[in-house]
KOLMARTOR-263159 format. One record per residue (C-alpha): x, y, z. Coordinates in steps of 0.1 Angstrom, whole numbers, plus 2048, in hexadecimal, padded with zeros to 3 digits. Each point is the difference from the previous one (the first is absolute). Example, Ala and Ser with C-alpha at 12.3 -4.5 7.8 and 13.67 -1.06 7.14 Angstrom:
87B7D384E
80E8227F9
REM end
This chain:
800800800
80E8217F8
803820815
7DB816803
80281D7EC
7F6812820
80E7EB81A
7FB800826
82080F811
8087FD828
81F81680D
80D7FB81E
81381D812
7EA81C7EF
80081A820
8208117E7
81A8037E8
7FB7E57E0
7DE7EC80F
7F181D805
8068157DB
7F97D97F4
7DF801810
7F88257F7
8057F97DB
7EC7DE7FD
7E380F80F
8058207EC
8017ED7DE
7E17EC80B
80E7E2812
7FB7E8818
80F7FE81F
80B7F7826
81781880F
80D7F4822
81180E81D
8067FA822
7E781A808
7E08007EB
7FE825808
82180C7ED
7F37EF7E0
7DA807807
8028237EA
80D7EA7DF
7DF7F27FB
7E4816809
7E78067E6
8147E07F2
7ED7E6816
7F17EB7E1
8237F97F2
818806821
8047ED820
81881081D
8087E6818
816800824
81D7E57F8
8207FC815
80F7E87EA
8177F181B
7DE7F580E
7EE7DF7F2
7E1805809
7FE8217F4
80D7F47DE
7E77E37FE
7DD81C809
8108197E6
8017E97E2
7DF7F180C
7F181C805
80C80E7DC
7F67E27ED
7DB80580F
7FE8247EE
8137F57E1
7FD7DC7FD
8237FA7F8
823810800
8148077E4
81E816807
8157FD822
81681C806
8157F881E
80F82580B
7FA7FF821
825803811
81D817809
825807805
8147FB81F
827809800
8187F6811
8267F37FF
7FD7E07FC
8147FC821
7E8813812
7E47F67F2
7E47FC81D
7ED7DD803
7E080F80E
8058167DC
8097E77E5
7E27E880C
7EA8187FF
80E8087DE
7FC7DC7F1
7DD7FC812
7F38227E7
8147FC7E3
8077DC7F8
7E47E6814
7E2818800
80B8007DC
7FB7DE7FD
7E87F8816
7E98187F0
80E7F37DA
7F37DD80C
7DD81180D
7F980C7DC
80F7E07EB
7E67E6807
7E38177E9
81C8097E9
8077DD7F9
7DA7F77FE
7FD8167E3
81E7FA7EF
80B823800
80F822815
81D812808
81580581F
81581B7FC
819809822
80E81E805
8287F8801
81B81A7FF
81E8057EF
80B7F2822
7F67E17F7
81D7FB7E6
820814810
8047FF828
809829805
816808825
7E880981A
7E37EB7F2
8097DB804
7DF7F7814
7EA80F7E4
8127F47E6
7FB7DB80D
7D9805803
80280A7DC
8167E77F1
7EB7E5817
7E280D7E9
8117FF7DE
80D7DF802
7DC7F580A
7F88117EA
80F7EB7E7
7F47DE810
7DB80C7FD
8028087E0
80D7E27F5
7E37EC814
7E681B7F8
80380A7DB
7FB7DF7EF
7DA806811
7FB8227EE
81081881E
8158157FB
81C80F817
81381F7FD
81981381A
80282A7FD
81D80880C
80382480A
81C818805
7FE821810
7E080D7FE
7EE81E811
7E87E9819
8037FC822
81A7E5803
81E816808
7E7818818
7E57F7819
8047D97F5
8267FA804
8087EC822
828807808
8197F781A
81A818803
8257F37F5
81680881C
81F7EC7FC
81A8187EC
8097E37EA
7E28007EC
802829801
80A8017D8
7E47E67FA
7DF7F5813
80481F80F
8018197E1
7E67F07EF
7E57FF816
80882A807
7FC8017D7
7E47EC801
7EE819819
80A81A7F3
7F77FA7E0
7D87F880A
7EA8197EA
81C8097E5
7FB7DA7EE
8018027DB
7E47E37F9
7D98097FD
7ED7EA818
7E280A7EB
8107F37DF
80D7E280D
7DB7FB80D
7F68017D8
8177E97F7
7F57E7814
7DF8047F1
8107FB7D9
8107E480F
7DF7EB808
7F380E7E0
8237EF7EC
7FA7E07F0
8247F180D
80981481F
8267FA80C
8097EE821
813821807
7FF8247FC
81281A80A
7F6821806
8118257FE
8228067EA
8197F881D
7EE7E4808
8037EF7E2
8248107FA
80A7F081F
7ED7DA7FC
8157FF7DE
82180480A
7FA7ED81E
7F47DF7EA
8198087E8
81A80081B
7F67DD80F
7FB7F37DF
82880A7F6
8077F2820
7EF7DE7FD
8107FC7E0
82380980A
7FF7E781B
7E97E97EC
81A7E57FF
80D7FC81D
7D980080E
7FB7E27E8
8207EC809
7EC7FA823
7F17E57F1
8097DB7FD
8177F87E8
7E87E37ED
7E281A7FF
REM end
């Protein structure tokens, strides 16, 4: 079965930044949606005089049972689900030497097994009707590991490579799967969102430290449009053979490319001594 010309959407994480310019447009254009938050009242406004085609929901995705009434609750109104847009998440920095435990598990719990958890929610009426599409919102993180952001890095290459499993299970059923890896772009993530603890050991001064002051610093100033990015995702429902990844803004992609181009001239150059761990008869 192929995608609804006017398919059901649920965003998770719409309260700012890309879930909620994502939820703004679909409903602006004419679509259907859920927007979700962990307070219904901070996505409430999104769909007034929308209620026909629009759904806000409470969801914590860290909690089960909230996941399990959301999508119940949004297949009553629509009668099935279409589009999953798992945004909900956010940044914590660190060094990765004082990286907090309370932090990074609280981290993983938002960003990588609500992710899942709430994927696996969705799949079962995906997979009924042969069709869908779970797109996750990555970050350039997800490829290159930058100083200062190793927790949030994991989360995010935890969800590509995923990633990559469920798509190999889920596409052969008519889902499709697609990772939008952001850069910088003017949301919240570097403001209100960002979670830091503050590098203190001189060592890393050059390093953890200096980023996460740029990082900071930098919130408001981003070159990427949240607002296009939000359109985007919309063409890329709409495309007939969406990619497993995209990546969004110009350093974004400028970094992703020589990064992969990088790992790929190193595999290479150590290619043979790599393959002469085998056994010799293989």
């Amino acid at each position: 079965m192929s995608m609804p010309d006017s398919p059901v959407w649920f965003i998770t994480g719409c309260s700012t930044g890309f879930g909620r310019e994502l939820a703004r447009l679909i409903i602006d254009q004419g679509g259907s949606v859920v927007v979700s938050a962990r307070a219904r009242e901070r996505v409430a406004d999104l769909v007034e005089g929308a209620e026909d085609r629009a759904l806000a929901l409470a969801l914590d995705v860290t909690d089960p049972n909230q996941i399990t009434a959301a999508v119940a609750a949004a297949e009553a109104k629509f009668g099935r689900l279409d589009v999953l847009v798992n945004n909900a998440g956010y940044g914590y920095q660190a060094s990765v030497e004082e990286g907090e435990e309370s932090a990074i598990r609280a981290q993983f719990d938002a960003n990588v097994f609500g992710l899942f958890a709430m994927t696996r929610a969705v799949l079962p009426g995906m997979r009924q009707r042969r069709a869908g599409h779970i797109i996750s919102i990555s970050s350039v993180a997800g490829f290159i590991g930058f100083p200062g952001s190793g927790y949030y890095a994991a989360s995010k290459h935890a969800v590509e490579g995923w990633s990559d499993s469920l798509k190999a299970e889920v596409e052969p059923l008519g889902i499709r799967v697609t990772c939008v890896e952001p850069g910088p772009f003017r949301t919240d993530w570097a403001g209100r969102s960002l979670q830091q603890t503050p590098s203190r050991i001189d060592d890393y001064a050059e390093t953890a430290k200096a980023r996460m002051a740029g990082t900071s610093e930098g919130s408001g100033k981003q070159p990427g449009d949240p607002r296009r990015a939000a359109q985007t995702m919309i063409d890329l429902v709409a495309h007939p053979e969406p990619p497993r990844h995209l990546v969004l803004g110009a350093w974004g992609v400028g970094k992703v490319t020589e990064h992969l181009e990088q790992t790929l001239e190193e595999v290479r150059a150590w290619g043979e001594v790599g393959a002469g761990t085998d056994y010799p008869d293989s």
